[in-house]
C-alpha positions as CSV (number, residue, x, y, z in Angstrom):
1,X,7.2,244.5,120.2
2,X,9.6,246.3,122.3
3,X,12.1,248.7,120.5
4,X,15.5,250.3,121.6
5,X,15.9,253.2,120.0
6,X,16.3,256.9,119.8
7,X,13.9,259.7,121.1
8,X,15.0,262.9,119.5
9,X,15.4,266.2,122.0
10,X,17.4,269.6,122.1
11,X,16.6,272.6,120.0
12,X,16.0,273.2,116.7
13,X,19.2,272.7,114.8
14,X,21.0,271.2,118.0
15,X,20.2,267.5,118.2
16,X,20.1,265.6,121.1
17,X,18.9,261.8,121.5
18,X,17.5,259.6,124.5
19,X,18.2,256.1,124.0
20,X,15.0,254.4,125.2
21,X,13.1,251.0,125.1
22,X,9.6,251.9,123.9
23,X,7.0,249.5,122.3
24,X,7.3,249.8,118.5
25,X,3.4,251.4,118.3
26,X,4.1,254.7,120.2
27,X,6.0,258.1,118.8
28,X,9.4,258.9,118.2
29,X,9.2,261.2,121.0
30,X,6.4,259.6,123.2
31,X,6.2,257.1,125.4
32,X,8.4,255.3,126.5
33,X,9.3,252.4,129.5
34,X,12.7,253.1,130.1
35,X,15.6,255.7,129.2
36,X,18.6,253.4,128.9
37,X,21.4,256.6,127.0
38,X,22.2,259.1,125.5
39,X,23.5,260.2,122.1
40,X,24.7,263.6,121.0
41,X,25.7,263.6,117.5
42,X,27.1,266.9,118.0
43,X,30.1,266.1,119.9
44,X,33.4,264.6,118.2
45,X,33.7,260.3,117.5
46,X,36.0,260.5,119.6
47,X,34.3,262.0,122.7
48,X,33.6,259.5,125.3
49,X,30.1,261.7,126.2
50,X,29.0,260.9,122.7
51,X,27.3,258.3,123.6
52,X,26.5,257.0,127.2
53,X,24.7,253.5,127.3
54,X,23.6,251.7,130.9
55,X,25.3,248.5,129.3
56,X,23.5,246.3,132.2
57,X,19.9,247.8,131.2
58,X,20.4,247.2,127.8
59,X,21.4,243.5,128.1
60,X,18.8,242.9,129.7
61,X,16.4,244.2,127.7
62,X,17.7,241.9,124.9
63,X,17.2,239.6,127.0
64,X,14.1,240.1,127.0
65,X,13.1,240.5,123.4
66,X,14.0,244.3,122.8
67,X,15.1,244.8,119.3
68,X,17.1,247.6,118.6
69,X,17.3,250.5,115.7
70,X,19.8,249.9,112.9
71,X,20.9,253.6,114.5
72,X,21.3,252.4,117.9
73,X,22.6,248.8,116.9
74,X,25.5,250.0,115.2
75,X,26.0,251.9,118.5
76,X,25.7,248.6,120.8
77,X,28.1,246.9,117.9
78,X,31.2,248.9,119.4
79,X,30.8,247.9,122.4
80,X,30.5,244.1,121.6
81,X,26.9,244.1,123.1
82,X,25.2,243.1,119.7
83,X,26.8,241.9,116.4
84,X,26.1,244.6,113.6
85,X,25.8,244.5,109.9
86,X,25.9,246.4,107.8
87,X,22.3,246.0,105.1
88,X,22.8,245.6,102.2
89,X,20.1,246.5,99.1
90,X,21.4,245.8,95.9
91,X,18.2,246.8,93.9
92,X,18.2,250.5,95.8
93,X,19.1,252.0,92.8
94,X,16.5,250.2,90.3
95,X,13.8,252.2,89.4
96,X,10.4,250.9,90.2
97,X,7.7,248.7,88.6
98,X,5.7,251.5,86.7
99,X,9.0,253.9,85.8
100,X,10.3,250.6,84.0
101,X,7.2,250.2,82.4
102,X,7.2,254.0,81.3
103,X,10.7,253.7,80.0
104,X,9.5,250.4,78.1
105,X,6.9,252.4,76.4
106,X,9.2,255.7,75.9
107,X,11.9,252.8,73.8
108,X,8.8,251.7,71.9
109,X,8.2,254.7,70.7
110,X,11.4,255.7,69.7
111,X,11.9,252.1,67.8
112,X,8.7,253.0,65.9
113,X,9.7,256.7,65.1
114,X,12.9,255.3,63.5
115,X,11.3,252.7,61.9
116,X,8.7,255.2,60.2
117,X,11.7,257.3,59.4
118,X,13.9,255.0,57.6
119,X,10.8,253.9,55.8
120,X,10.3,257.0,54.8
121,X,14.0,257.7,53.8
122,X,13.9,254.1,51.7
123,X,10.3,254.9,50.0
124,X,10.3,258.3,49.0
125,X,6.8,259.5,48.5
126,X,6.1,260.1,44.4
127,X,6.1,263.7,43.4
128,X,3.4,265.4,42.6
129,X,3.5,266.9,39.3
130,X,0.1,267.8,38.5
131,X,0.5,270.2,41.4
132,X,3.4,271.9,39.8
133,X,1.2,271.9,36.4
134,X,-1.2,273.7,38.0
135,X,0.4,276.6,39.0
136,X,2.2,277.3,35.5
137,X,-2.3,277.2,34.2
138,X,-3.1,279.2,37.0
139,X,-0.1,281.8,35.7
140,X,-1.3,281.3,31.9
141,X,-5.0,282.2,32.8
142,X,-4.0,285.3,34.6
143,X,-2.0,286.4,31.5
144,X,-4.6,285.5,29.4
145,X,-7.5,287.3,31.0
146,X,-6.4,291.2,30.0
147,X,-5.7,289.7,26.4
148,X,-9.5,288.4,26.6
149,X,-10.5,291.5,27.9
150,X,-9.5,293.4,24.5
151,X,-10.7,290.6,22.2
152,X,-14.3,290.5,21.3
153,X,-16.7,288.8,23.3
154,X,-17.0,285.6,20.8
155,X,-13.5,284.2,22.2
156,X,-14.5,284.0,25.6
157,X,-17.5,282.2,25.4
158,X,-15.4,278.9,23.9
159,X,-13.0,279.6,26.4
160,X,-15.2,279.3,29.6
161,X,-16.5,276.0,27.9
162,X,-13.2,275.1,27.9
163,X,-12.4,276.0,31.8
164,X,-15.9,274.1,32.8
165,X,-14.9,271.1,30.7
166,X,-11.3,271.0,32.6
């Protein structure tokens, strides 16, 4: 398929473009069949040496099947040459297949986090009082071991059996 549209030249920084016809397949900057204008975006809109088209080359080349660039279409559009459009892509902006899925996933999550947290909030778990028992016993035993200490050794035999039992 035969293309018209831009090679790139000039320096770094300082762009220059050849418009050529050149089948679809080669590089940018390759091959080419014929060199048909020239475009420097560098110059003003206004600067006739903007761009420089051989109008009778490139009608032709229409003629013969040459598609041109969206670039270089626009270009042939103000001269009346070819009638241009412009696209129009109203899903641009969507995100992709697999970001919506994330996002899905990323809301399902969330959903299920509030869920658990309201549960929560409505069913407060019971609290644990043996767990608070325990400590005061703990504090108890501690007191009671330098009283056992001074007491005769009878008294802390029953009270042993009575820790083992517990």
């Amino acid at each position: 398929m035969l293309k018209i549209r831009l090679a790139r030249g000039g320096a770094k920084k300082r762009p220059y473009y050849s418009i050529v016809v050149a089948d679809s397949h080669s590089p940018r900057d390759g091959r080419f069949i014929e060199k048909v204008g020239s475009y420097n975006p560098l110059l003003k809109k206004d600067d006739p040496n903007r761009v420089v088209l051989k109008q009778e080359r490139i009608a032709e080349w229409i003629a013969k099947g040459a598609q041109p660039t969206d670039r270089v279409a626009r270009e042939l559009g103000k001269l009346g040459i070819v009638k241009w459009e412009a696209g129009n892509n109203p899903t641009k902006a969507e995100p992709g297949k697999k970001a919506k899925e994330r996002a899905e996933e990323k809301a399902q999550k969330e959903a299920d986090r509030a869920a658990a947290a309201a549960e929560a909030a409505a069913n407060p778990p019971p609290v644990e009082e043996p767990v608070a028992e325990e400590a005061p016993a703990a504090e108890a035993a501690a007191e009671e071991a330098p009283a056992a200490e001074e007491a005769p050794a009878a008294e802390e035999a029953p009270a042993a059996e009575g820790e083992a039992q517990a």
